[in-house]
mmCIF file as gemmi writes it, N, C-alpha and C atoms, coordinates in Angstrom:
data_model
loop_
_atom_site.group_PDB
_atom_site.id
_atom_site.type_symbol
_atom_site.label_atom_id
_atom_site.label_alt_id
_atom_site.label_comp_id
_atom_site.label_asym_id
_atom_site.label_entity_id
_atom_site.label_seq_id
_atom_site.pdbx_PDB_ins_code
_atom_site.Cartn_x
_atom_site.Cartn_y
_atom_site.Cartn_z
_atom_site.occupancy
_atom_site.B_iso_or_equiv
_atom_site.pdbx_formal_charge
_atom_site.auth_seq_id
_atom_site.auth_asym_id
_atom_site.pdbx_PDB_model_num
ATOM 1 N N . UNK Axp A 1 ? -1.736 12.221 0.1 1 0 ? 1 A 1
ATOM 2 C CA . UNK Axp A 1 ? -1.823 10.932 -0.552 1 0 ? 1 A 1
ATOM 3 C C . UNK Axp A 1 ? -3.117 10.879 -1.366 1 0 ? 1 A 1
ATOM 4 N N . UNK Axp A 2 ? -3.022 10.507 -2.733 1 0 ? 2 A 1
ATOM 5 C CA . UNK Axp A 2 ? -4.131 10.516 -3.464 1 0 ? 2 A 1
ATOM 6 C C . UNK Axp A 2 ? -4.484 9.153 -3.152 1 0 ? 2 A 1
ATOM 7 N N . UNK Axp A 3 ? -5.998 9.592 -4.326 1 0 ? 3 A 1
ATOM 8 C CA . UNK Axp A 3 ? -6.789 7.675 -3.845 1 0 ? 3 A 1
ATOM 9 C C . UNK Axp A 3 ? -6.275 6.295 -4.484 1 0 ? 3 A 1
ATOM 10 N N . UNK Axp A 4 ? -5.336 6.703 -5.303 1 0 ? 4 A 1
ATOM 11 C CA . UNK Axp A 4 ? -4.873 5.302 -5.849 1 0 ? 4 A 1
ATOM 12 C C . UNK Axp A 4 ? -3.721 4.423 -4.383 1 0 ? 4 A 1
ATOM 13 N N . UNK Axp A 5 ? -3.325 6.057 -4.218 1 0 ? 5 A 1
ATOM 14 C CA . UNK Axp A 5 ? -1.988 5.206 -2.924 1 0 ? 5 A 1
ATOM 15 C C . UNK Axp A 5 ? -2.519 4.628 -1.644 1 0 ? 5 A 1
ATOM 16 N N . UNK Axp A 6 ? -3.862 5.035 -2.06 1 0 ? 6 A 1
ATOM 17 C CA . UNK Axp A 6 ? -4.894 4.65 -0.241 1 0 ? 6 A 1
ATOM 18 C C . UNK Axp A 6 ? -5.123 3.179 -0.51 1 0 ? 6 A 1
ATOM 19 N N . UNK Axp A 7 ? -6.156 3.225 -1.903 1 0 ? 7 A 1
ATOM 20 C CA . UNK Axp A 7 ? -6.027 1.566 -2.31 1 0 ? 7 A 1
ATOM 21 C C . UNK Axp A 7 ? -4.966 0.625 -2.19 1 0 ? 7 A 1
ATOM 22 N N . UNK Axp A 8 ? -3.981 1.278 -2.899 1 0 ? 8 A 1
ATOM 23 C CA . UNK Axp A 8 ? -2.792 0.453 -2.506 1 0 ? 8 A 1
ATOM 24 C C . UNK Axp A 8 ? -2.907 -0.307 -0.753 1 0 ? 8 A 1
ATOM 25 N N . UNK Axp A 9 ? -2.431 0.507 0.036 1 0 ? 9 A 1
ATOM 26 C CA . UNK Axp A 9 ? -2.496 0.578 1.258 1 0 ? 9 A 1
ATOM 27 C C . UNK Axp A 9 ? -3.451 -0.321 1.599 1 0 ? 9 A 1
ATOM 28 N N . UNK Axp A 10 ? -4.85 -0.375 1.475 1 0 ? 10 A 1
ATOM 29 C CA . UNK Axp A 10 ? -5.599 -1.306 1.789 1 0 ? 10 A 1
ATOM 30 C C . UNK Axp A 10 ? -5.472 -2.92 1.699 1 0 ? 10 A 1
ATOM 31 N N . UNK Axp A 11 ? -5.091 -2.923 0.129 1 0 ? 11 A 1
ATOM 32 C CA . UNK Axp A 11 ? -4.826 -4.107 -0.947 1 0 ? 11 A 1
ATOM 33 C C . UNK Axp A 11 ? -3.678 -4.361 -0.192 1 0 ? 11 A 1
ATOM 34 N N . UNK Axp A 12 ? -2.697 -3.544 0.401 1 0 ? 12 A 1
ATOM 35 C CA . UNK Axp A 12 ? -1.518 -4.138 0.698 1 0 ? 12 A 1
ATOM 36 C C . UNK Axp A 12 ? -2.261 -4.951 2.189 1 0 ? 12 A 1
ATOM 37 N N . UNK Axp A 13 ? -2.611 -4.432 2.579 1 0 ? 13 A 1
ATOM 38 C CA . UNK Axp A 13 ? -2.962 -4.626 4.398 1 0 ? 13 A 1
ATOM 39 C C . UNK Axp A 13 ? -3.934 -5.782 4.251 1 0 ? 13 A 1
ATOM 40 N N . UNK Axp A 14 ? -4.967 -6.169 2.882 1 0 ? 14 A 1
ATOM 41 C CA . UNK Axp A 14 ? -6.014 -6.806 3.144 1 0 ? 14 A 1
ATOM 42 C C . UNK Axp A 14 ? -4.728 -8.452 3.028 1 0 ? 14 A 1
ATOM 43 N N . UNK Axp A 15 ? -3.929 -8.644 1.9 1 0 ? 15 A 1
ATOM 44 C CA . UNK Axp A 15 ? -2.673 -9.471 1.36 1 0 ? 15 A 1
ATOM 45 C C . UNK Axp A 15 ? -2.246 -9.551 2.429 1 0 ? 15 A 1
ATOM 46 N N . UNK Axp A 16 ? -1.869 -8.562 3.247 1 0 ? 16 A 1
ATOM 47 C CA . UNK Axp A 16 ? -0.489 -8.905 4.047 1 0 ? 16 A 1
ATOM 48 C C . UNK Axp A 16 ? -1.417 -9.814 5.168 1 0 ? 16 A 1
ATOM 49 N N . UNK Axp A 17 ? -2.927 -9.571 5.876 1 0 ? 17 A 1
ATOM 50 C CA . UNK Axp A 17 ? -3.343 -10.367 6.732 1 0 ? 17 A 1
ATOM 51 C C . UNK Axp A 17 ? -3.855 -11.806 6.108 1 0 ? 17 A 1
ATOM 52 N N . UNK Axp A 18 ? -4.156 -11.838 5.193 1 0 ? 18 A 1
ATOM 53 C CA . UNK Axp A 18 ? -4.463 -13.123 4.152 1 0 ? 18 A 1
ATOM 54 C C . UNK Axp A 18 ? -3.423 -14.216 4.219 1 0 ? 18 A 1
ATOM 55 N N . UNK Axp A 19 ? -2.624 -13.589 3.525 1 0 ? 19 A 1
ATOM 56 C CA . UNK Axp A 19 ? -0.687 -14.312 3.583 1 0 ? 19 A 1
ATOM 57 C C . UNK Axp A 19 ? -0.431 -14.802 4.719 1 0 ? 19 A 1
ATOM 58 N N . UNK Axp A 20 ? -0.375 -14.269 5.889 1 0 ? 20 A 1
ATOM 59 C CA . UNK Axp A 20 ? -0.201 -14.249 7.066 1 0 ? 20 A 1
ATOM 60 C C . UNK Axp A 20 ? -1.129 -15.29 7.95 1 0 ? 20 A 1
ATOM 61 N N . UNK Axp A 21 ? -2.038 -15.211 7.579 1 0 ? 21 A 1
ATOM 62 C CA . UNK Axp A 21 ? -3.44 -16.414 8.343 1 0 ? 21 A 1
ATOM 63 C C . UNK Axp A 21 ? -3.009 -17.806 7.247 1 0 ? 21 A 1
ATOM 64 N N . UNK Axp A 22 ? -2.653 -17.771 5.734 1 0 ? 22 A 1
ATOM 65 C CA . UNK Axp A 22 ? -2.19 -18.676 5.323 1 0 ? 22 A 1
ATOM 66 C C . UNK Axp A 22 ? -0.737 -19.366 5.766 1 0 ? 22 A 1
ATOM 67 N N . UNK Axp A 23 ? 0.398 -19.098 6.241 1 0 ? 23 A 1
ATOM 68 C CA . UNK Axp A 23 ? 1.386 -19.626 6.444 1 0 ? 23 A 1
ATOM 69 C C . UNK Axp A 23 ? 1.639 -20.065 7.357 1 0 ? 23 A 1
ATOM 70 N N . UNK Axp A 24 ? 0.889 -18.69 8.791 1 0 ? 24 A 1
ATOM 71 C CA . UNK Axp A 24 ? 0.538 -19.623 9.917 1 0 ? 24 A 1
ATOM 72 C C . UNK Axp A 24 ? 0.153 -21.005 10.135 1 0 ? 24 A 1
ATOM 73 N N . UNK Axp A 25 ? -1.142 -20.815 9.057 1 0 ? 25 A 1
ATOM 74 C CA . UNK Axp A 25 ? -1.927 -22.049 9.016 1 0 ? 25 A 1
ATOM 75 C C . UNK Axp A 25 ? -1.503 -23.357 8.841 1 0 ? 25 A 1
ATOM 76 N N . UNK Axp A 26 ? -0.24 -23.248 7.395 1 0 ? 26 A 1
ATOM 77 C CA . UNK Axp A 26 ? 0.532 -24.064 7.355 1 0 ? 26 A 1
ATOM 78 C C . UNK Axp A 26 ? 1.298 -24.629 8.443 1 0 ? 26 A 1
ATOM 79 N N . UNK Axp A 27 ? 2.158 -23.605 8.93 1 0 ? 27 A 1
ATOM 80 C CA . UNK Axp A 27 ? 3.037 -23.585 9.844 1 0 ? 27 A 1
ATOM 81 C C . UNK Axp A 27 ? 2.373 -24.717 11.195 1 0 ? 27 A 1
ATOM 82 N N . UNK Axp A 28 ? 1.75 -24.274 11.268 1 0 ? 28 A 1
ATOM 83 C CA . UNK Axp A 28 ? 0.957 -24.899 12.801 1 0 ? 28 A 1
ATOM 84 C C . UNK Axp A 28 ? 0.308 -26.25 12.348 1 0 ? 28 A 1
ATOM 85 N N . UNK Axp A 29 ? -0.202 -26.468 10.927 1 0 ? 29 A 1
ATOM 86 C CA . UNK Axp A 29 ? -0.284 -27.474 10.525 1 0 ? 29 A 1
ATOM 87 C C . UNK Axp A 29 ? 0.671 -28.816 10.496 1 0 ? 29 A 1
ATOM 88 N N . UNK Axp A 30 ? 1.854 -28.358 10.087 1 0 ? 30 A 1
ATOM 89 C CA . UNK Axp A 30 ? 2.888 -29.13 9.921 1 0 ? 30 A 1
ATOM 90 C C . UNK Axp A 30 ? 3.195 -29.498 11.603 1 0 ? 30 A 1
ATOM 91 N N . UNK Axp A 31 ? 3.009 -28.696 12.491 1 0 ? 31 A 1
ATOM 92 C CA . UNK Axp A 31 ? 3.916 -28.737 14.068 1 0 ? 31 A 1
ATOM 93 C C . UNK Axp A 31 ? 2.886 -29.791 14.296 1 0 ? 31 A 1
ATOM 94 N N . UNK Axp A 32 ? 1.532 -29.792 14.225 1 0 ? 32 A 1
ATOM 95 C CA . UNK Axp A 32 ? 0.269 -30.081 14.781 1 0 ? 32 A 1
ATOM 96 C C . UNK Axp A 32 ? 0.156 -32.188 14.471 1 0 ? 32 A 1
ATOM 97 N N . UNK Axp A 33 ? 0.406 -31.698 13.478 1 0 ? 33 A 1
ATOM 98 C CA . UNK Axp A 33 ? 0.419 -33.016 13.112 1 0 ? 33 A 1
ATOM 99 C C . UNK Axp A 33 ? 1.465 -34.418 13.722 1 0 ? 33 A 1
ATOM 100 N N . UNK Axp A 34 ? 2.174 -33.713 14.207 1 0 ? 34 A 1
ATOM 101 C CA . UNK Axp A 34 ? 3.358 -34.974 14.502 1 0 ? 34 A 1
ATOM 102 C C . UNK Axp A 34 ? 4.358 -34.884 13.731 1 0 ? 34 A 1
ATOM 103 N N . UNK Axp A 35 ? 4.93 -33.653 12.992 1 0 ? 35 A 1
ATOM 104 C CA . UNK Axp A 35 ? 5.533 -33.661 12.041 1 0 ? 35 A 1
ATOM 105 C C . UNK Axp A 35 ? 7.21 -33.715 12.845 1 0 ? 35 A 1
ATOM 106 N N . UNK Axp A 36 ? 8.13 -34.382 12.54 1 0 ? 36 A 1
ATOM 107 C CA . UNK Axp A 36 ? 9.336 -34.173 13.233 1 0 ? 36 A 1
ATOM 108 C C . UNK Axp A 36 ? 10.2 -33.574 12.063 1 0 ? 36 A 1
ATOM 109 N N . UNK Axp A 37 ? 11.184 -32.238 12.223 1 0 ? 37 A 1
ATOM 110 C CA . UNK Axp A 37 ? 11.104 -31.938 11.347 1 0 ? 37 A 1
ATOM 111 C C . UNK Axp A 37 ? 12.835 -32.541 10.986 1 0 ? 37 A 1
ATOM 112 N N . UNK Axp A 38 ? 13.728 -33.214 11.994 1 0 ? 38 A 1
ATOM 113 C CA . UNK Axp A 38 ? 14.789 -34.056 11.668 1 0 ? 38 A 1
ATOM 114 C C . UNK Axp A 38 ? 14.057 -35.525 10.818 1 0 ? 38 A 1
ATOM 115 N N . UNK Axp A 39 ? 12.974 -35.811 10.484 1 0 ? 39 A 1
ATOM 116 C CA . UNK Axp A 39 ? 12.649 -36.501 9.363 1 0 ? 39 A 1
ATOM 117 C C . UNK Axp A 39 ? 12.446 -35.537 8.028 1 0 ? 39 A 1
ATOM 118 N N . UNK Axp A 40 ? 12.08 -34.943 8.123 1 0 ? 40 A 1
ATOM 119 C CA . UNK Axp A 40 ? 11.663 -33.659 6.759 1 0 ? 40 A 1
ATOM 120 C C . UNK Axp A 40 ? 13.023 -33.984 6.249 1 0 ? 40 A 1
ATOM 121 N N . UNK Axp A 41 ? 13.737 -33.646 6.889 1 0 ? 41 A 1
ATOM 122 C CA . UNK Axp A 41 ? 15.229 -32.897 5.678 1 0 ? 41 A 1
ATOM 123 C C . UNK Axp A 41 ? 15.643 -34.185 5.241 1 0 ? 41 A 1
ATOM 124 N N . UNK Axp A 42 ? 14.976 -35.16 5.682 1 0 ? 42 A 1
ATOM 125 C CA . UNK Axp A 42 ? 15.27 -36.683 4.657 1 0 ? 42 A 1
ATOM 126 C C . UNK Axp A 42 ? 14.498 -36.367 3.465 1 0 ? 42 A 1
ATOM 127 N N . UNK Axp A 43 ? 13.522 -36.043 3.647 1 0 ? 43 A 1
ATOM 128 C CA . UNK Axp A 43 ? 12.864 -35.878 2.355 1 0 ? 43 A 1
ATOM 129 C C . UNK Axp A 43 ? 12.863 -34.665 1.235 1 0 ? 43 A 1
ATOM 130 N N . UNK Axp A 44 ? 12.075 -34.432 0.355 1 0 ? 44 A 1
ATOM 131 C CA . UNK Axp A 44 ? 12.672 -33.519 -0.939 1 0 ? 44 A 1
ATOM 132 C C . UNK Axp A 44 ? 11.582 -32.626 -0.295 1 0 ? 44 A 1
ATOM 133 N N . UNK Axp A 45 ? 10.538 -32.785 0.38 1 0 ? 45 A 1
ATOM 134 C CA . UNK Axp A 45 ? 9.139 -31.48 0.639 1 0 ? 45 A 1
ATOM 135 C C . UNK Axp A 45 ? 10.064 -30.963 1.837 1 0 ? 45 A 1
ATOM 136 N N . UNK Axp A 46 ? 11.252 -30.911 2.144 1 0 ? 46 A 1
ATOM 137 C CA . UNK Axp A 46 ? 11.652 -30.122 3.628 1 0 ? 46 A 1
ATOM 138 C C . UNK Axp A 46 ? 12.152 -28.527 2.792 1 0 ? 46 A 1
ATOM 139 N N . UNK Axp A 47 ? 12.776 -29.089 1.934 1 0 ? 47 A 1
ATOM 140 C CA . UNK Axp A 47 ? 13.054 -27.86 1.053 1 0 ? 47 A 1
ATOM 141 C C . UNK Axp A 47 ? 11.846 -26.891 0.198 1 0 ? 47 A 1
ATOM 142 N N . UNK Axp A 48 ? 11.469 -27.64 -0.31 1 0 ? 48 A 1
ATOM 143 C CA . UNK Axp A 48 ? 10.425 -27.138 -0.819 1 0 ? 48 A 1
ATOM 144 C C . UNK Axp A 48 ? 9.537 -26.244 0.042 1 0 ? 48 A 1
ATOM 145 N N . UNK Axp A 49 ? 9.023 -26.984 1.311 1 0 ? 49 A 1
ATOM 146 C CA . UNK Axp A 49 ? 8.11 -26.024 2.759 1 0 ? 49 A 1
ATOM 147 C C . UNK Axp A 49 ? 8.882 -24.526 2.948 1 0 ? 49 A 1
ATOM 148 N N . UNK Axp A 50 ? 10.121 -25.392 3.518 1 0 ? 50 A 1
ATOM 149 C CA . UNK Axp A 50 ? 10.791 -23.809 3.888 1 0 ? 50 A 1
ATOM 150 C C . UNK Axp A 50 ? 10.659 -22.548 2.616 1 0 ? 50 A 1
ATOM 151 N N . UNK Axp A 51 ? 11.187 -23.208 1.338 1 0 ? 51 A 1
ATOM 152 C CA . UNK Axp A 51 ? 10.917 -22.375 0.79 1 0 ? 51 A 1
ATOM 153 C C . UNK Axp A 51 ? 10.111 -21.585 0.287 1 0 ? 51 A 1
ATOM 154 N N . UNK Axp A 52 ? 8.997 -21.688 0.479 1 0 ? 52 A 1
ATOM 155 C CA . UNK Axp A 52 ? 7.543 -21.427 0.753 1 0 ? 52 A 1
ATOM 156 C C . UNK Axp A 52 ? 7.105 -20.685 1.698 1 0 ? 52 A 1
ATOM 157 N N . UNK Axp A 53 ? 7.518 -21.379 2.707 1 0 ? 53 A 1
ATOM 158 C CA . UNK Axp A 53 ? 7.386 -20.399 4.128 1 0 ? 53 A 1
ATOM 159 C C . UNK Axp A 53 ? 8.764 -18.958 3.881 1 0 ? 53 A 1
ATOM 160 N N . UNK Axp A 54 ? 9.433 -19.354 3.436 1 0 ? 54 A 1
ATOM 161 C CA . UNK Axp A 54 ? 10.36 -18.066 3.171 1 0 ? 54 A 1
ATOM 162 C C . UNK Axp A 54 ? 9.902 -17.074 2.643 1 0 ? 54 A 1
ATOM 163 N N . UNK Axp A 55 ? 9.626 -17.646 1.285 1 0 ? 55 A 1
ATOM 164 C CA . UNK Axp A 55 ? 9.041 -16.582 0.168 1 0 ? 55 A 1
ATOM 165 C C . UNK Axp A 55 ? 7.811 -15.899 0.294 1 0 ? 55 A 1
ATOM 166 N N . UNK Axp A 56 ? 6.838 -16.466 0.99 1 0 ? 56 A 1
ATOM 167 C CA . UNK Axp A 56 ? 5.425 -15.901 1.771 1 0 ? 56 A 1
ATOM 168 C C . UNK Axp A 56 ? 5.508 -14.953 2.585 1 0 ? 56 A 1
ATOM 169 N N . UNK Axp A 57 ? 7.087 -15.542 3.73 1 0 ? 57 A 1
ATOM 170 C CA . UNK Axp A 57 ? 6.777 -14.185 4.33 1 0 ? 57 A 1
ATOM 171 C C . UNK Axp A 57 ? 7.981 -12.61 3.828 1 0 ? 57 A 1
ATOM 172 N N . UNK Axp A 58 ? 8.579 -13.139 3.085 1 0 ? 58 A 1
ATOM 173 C CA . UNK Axp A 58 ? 9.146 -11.673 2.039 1 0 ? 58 A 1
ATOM 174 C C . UNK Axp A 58 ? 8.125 -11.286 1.512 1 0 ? 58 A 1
ATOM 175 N N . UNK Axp A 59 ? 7.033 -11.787 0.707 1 0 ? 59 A 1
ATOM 176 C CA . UNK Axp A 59 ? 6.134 -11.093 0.257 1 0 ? 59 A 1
ATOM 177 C C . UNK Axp A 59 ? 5.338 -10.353 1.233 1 0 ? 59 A 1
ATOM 178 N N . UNK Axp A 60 ? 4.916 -10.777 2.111 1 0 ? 60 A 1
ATOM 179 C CA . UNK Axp A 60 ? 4.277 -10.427 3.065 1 0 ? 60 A 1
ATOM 180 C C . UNK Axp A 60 ? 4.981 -9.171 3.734 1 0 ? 60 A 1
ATOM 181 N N . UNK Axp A 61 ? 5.994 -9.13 4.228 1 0 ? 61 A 1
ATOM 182 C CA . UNK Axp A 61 ? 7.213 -8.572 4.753 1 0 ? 61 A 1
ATOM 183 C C . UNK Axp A 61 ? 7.115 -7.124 3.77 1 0 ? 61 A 1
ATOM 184 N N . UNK Axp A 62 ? 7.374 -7.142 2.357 1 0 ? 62 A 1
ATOM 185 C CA . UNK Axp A 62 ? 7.301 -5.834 1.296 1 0 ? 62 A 1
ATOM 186 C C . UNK Axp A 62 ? 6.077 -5.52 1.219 1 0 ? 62 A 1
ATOM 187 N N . UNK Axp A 63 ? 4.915 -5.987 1.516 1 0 ? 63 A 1
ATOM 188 C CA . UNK Axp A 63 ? 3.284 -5.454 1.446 1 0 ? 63 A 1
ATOM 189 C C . UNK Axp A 63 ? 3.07 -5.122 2.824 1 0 ? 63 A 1
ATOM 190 N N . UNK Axp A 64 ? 4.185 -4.895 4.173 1 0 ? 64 A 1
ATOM 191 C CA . UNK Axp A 64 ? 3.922 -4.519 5.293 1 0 ? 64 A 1
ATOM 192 C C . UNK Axp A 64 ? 4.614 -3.66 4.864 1 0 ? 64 A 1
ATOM 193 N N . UNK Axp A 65 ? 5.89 -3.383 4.847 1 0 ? 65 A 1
ATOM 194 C CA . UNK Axp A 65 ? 6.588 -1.889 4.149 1 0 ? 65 A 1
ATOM 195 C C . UNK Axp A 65 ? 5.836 -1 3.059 1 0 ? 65 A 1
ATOM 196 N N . UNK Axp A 66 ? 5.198 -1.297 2.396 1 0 ? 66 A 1
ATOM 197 C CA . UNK Axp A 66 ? 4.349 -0.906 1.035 1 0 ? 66 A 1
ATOM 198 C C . UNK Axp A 66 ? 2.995 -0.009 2.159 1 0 ? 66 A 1
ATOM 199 N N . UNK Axp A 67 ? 2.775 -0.909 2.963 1 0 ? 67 A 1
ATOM 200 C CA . UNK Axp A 67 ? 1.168 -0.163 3.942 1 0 ? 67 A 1
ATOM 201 C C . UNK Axp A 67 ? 2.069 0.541 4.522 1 0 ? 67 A 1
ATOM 202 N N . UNK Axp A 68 ? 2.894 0.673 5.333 1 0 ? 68 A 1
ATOM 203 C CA . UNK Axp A 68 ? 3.233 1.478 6.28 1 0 ? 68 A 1
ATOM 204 C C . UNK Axp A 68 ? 3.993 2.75 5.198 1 0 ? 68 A 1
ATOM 205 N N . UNK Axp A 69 ? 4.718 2.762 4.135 1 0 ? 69 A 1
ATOM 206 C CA . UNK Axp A 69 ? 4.886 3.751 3.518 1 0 ? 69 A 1
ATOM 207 C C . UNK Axp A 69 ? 4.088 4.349 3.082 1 0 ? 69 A 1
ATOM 208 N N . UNK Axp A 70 ? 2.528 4.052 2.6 1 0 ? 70 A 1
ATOM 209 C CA . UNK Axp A 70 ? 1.742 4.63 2.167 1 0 ? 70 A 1
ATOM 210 C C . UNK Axp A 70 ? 0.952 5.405 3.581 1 0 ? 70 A 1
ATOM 211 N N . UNK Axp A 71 ? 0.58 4.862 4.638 1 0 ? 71 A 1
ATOM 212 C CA . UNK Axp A 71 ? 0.229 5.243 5.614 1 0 ? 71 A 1
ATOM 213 C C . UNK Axp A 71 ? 1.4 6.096 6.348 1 0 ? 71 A 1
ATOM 214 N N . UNK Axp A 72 ? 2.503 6.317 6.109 1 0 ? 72 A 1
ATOM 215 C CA . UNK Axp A 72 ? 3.02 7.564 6.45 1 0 ? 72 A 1
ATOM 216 C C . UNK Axp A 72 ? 2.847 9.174 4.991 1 0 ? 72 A 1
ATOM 217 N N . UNK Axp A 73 ? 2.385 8.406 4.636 1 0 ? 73 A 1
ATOM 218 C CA . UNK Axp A 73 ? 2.406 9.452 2.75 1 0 ? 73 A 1
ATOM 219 C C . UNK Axp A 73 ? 0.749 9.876 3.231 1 0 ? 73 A 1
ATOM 220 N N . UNK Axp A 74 ? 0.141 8.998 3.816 1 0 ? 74 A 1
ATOM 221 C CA . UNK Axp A 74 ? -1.088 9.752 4.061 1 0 ? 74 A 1
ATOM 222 C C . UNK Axp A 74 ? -1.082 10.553 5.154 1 0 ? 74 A 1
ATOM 223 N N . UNK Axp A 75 ? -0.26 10.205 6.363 1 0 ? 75 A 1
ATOM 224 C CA . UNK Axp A 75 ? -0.455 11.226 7.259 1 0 ? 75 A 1
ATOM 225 C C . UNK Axp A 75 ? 0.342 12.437 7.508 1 0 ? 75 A 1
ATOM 226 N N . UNK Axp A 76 ? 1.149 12.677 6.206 1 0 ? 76 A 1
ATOM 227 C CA . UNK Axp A 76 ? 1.833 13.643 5.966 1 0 ? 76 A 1
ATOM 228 C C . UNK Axp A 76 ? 0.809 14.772 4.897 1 0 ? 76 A 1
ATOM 229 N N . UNK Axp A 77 ? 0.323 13.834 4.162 1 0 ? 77 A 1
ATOM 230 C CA . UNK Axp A 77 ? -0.753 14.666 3.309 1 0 ? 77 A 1
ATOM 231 C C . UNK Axp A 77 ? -1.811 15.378 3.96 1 0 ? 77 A 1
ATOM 232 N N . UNK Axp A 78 ? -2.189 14.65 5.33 1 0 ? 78 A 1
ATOM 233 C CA . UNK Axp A 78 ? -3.645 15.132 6.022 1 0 ? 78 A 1
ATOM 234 C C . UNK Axp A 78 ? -2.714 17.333 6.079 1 0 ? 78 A 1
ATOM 235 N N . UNK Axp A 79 ? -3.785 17.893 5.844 1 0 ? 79 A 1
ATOM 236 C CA . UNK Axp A 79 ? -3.648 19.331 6.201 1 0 ? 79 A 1
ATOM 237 C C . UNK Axp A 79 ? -2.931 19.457 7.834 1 0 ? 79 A 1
């Protein structure tokens, strides 16, 4: 594995824990608060959250596949 695919790997891993401390954050935010979430789907932000929380963690989800492919490309490269 050359040094561009290591960066990668990093950049992916530094994103994927970033993303991850963000949605939580959300996530536990919304529970934390008193949020009931059979009121949400009355409203137009129930859709909107989920979809958010969806799409965060697909991204997240392909930058964990992205590190772990590169981190098998490196330990195939080691001699």
């Amino acid at each position: 594995m050359n040094t561009k695919e290591y960066i990668i790997g990093c950049v992916a891993l530094f994103g994927f824990v970033v993303l991850e401390i963000y949605i939580w954050t959300v996530f536990v935010a919304y529970l934390t608060h008193g949020v009931d979430f059979r009121i949400i789907i009355q409203f137009n932000n129930y859709n909107e959250f989920w979809f958010e929380f969806i799409a965060f963690n697909l991204i997240t989800t392909l930058l964990l596949i992205n590190l772990i492919l590169s981190t098998k490309a490196y330990l195939r490269s080691k001699p």
